[in-house]
Rosetta silent file (secondary structure, phi, psi, omega in degrees, C-alpha in Angstrom):
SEQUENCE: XXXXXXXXXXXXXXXXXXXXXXXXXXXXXXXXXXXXXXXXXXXXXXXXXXXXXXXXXXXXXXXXXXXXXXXXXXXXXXXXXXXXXXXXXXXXXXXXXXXXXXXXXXXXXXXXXXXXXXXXXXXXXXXXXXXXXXXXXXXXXXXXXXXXXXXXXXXXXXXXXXXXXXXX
SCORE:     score description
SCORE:     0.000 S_00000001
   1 L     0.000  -40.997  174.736  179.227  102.582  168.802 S_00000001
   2 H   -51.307  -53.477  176.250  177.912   99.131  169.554 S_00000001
   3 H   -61.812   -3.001  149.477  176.761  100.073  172.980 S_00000001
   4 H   -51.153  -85.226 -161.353  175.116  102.956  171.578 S_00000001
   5 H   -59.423  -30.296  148.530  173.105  101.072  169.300 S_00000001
   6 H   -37.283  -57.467  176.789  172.309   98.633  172.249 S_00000001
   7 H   -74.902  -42.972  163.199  171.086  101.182  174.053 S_00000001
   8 H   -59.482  -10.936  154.776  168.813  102.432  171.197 S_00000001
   9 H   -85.374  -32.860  175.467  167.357   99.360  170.495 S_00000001
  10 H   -64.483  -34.429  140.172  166.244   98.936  173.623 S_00000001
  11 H   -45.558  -56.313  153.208  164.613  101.723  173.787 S_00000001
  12 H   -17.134  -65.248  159.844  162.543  100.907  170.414 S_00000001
  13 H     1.635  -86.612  165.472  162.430   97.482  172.491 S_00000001
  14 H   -56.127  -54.486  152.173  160.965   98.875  175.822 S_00000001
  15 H   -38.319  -47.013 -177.748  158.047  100.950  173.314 S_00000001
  16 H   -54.247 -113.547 -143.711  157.177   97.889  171.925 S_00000001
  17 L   -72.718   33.842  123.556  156.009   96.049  174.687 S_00000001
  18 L   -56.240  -67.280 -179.415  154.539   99.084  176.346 S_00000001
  19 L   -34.514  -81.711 -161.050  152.734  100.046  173.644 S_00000001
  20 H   -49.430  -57.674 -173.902  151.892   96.059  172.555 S_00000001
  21 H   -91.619   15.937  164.951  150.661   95.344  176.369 S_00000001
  22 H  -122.027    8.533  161.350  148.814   98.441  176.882 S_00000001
  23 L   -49.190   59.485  167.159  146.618   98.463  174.006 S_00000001
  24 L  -147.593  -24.901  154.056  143.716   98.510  175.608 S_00000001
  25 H   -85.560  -28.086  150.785  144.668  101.562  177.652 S_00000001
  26 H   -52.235  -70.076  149.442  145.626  103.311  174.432 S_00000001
  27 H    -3.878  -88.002 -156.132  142.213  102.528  173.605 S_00000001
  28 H   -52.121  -47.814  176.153  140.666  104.169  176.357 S_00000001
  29 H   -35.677  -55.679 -175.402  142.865  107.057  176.169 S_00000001
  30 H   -58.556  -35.249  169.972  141.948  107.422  172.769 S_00000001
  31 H   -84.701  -41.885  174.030  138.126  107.560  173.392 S_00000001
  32 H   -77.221  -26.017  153.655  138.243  110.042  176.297 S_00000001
  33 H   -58.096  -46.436  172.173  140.754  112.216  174.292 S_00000001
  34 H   -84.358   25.204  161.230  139.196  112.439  171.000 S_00000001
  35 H   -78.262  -84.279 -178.954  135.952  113.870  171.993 S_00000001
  36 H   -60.981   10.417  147.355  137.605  116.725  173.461 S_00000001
  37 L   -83.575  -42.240 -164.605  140.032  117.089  170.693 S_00000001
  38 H   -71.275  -39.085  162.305  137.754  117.042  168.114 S_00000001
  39 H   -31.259  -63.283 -144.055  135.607  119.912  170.185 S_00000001
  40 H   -81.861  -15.292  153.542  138.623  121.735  170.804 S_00000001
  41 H   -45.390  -44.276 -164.534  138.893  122.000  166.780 S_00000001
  42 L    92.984   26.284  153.504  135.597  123.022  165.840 S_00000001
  43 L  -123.955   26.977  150.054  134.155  120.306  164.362 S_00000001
  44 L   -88.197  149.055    5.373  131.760  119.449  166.795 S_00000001
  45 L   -87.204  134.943  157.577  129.213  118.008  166.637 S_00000001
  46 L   -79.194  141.063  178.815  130.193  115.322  164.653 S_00000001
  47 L  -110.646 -178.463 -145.769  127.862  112.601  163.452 S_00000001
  48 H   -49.015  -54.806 -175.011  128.315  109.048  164.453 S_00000001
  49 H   -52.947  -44.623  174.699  130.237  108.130  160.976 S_00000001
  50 H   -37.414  -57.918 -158.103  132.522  111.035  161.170 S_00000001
  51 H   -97.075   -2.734  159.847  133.688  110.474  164.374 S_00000001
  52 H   -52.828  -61.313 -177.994  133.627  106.212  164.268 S_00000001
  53 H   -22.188  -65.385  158.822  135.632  107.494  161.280 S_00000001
  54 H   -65.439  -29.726  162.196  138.316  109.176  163.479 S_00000001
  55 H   -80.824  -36.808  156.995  138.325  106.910  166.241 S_00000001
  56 H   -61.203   -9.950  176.574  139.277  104.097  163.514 S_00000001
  57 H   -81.135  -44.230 -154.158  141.880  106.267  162.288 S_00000001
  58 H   -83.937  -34.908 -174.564  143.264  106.870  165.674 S_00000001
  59 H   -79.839  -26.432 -178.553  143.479  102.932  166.486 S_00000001
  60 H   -60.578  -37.877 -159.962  144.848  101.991  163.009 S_00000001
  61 H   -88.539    0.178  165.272  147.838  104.330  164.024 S_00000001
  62 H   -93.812  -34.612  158.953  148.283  102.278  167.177 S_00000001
  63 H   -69.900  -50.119  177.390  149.292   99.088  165.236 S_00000001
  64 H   -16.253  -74.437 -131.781  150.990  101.733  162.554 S_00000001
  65 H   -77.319  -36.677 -175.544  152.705  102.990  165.710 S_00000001
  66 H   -67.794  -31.889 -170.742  153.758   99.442  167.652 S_00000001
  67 H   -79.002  -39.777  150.075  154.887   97.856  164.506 S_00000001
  68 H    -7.773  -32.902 -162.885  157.150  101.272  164.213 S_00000001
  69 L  -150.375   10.458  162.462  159.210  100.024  167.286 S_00000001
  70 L   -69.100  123.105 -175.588  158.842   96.293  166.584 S_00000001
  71 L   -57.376   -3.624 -170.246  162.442   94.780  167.324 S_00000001
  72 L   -99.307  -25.584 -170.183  162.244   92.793  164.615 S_00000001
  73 L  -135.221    5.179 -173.169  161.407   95.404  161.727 S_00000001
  74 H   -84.882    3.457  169.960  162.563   98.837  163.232 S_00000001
  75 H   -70.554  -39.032 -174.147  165.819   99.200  161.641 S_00000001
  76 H   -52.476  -59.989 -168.684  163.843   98.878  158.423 S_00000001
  77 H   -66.703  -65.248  172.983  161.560  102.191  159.646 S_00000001
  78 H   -44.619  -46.814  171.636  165.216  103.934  161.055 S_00000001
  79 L   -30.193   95.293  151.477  167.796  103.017  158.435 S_00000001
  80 L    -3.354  102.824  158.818  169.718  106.034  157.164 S_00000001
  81 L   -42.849  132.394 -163.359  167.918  106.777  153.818 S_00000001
  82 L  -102.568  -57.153 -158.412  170.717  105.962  151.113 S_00000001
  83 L   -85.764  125.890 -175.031  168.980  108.357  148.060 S_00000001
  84 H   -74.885    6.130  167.645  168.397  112.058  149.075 S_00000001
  85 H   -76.373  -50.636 -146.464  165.598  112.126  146.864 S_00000001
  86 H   -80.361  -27.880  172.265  163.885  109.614  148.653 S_00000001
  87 H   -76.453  -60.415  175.897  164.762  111.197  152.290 S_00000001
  88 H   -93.317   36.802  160.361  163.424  113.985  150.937 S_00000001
  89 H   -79.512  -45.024 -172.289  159.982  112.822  149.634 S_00000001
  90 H   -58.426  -32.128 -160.238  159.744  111.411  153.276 S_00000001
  91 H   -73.076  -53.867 -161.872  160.116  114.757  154.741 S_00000001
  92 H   -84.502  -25.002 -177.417  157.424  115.654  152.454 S_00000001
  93 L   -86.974    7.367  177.290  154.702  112.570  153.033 S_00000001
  94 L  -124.718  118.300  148.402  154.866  113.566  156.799 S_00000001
  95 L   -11.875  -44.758 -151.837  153.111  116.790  158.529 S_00000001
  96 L  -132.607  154.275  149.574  155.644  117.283  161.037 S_00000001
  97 L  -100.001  128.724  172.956  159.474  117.221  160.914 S_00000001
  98 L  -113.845   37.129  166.436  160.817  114.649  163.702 S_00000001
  99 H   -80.614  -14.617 -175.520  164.560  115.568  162.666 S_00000001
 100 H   -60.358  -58.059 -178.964  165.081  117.747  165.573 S_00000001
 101 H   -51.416  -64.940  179.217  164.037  115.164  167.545 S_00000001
 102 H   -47.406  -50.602  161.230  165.385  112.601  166.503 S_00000001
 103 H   -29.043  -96.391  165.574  168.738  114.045  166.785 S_00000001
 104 H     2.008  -71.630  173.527  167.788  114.892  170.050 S_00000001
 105 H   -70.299    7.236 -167.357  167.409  111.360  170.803 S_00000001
 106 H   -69.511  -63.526 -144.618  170.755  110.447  168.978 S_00000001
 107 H   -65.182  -59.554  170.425  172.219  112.663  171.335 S_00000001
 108 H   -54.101  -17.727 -170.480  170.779  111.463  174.795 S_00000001
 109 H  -106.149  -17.039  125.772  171.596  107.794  173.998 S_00000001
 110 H    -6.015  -79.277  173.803  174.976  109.044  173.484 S_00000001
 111 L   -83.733   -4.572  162.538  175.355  110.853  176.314 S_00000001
 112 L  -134.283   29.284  172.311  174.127  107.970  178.523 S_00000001
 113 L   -94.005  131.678 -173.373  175.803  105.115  176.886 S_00000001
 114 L  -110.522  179.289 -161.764  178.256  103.836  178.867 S_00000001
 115 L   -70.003  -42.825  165.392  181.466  101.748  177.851 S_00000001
 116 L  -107.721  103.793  164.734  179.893   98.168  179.745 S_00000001
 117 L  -123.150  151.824  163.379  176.901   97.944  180.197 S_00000001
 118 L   -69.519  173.184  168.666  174.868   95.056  181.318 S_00000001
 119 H   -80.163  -32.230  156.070  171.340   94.223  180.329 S_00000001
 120 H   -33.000  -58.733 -144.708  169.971   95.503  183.668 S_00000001
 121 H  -100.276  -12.135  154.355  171.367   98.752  183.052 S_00000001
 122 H   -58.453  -18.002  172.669  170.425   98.928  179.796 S_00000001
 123 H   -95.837    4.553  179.187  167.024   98.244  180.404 S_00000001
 124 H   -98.002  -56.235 -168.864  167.152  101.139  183.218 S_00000001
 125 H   -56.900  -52.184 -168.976  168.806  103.290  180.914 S_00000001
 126 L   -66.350  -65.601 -167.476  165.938  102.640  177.722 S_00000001
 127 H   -54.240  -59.074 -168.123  163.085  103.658  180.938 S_00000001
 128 H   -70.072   22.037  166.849  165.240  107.135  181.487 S_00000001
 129 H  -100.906  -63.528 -156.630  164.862  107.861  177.804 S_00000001
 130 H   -58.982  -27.985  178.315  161.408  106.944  177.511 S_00000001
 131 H   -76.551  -15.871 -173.346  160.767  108.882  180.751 S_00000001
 132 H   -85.572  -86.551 -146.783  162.950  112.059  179.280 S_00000001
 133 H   -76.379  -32.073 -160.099  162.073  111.930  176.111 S_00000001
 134 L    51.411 -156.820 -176.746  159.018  110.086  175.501 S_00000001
 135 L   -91.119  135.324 -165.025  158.181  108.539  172.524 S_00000001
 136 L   -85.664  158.876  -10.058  159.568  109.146  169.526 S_00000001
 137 L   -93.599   45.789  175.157  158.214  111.244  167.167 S_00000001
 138 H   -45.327  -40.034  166.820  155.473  112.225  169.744 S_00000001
 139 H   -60.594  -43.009 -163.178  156.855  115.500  170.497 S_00000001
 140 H   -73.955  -58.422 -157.045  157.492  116.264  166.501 S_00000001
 141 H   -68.409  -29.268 -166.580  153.819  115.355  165.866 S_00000001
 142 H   -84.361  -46.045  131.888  152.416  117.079  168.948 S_00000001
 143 H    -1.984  -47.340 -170.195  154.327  120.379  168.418 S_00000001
 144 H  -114.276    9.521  155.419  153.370  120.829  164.479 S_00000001
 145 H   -83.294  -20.628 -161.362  149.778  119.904  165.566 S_00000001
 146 H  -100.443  -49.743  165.030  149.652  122.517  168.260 S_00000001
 147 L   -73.945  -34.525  167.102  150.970  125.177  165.343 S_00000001
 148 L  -131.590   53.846 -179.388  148.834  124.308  162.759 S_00000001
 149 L   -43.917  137.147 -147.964  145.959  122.086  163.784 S_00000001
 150 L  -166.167  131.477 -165.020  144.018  120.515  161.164 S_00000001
 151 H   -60.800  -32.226  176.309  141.239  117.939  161.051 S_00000001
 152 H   -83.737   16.611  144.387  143.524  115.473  159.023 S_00000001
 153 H   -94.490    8.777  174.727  146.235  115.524  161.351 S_00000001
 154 H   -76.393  -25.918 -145.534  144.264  114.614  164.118 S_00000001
 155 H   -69.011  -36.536  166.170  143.669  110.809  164.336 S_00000001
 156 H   -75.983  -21.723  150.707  147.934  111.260  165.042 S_00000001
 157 H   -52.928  -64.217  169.197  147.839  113.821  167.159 S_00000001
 158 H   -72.033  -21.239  131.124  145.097  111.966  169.680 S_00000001
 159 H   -24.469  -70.135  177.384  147.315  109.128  168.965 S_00000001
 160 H   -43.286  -57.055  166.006  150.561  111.144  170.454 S_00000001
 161 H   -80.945   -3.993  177.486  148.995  112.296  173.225 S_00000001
 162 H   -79.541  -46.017 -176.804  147.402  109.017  174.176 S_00000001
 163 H   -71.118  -68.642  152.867  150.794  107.508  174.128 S_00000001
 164 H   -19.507   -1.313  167.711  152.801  109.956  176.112 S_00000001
 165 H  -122.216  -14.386  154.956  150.255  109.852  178.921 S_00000001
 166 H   -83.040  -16.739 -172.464  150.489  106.276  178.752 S_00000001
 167 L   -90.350  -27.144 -151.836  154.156  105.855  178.913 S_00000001
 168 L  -103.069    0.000    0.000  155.086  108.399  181.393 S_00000001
């Protein structure tokens, strides 16, 4: 189990300082994507406040998203809810369910945890996640955005896809 969780931090790990050193490419992403998201919606044209509005939305959720996979606090964000009220209220403050996913990613760090590993191959191993899997819960968000699209799910949505085309 240790070597599990080794491998799953590192992944978290490896997001971080993608994420952390490509803000500025997140950025960009984010401005040539949300045009054409917002379009692809129906709520163009937008006037300047609206869509400054949404493009600050979209960047707040890129610190939102890096401190999410900061090594230092992400256990905090992961940690096995103790009250089952309180898992589900969470269930309920988020748009999308990322349990499939997550699971999903449970499973793969599982199935490619080995008994020794070094930090080399652990840091090889965290890139074959991130290249499989992408980030988590990008797929969960991009998925329930794609079924029911909705102007207040976007600024995460254009978020999702910025990062997954940055990571991969």
């Amino acid at each position: 189990m240790k070597q599990t969780n080794l491998l799953l931090n590192a992944y978290y790990e490896a997001l971080y300082e993608r994420l952390e050193n490509g803000r500025t490419l997140l950025n960009e992403k984010i401005e040539k994507l949300l045009p054409e998201e917002i379009k692809n919606l129906g709520l163009a044209p937008l006037n300047r406040e609206k869509y400054d509005a949404y493009r600050d939305a979209c960047l707040a959720f890129i610190d939102e998203r890096i401190e999410m996979y900061n090594p230092i606090g992400f256990q905090y964000t992961f940690d096995n809810i103790a009250s089952p009220l309180a898992a589900e209220l969470e269930l309920h403050l988020n748009w999308y369910d990322a349990q499939t996913e997550f699971e999903a990613l449970i499973e793969m760090v599982r199935v490619k945890t080995e008994s020794q590993m070094t930090d080399e191959k652990i840091s090889i191993l965290a890139d074959q996640l991130i290249k499989k899997l992408g980030a988590f819960p990008d797929n969960s968000i991009i998925s329930a955005y794609r079924a029911s699209p909705a102007p207040e799910k976007l600024p995460d949505y254009v978020l999702a896809l910025a990062i997954e085309d940055f990571i991969r």
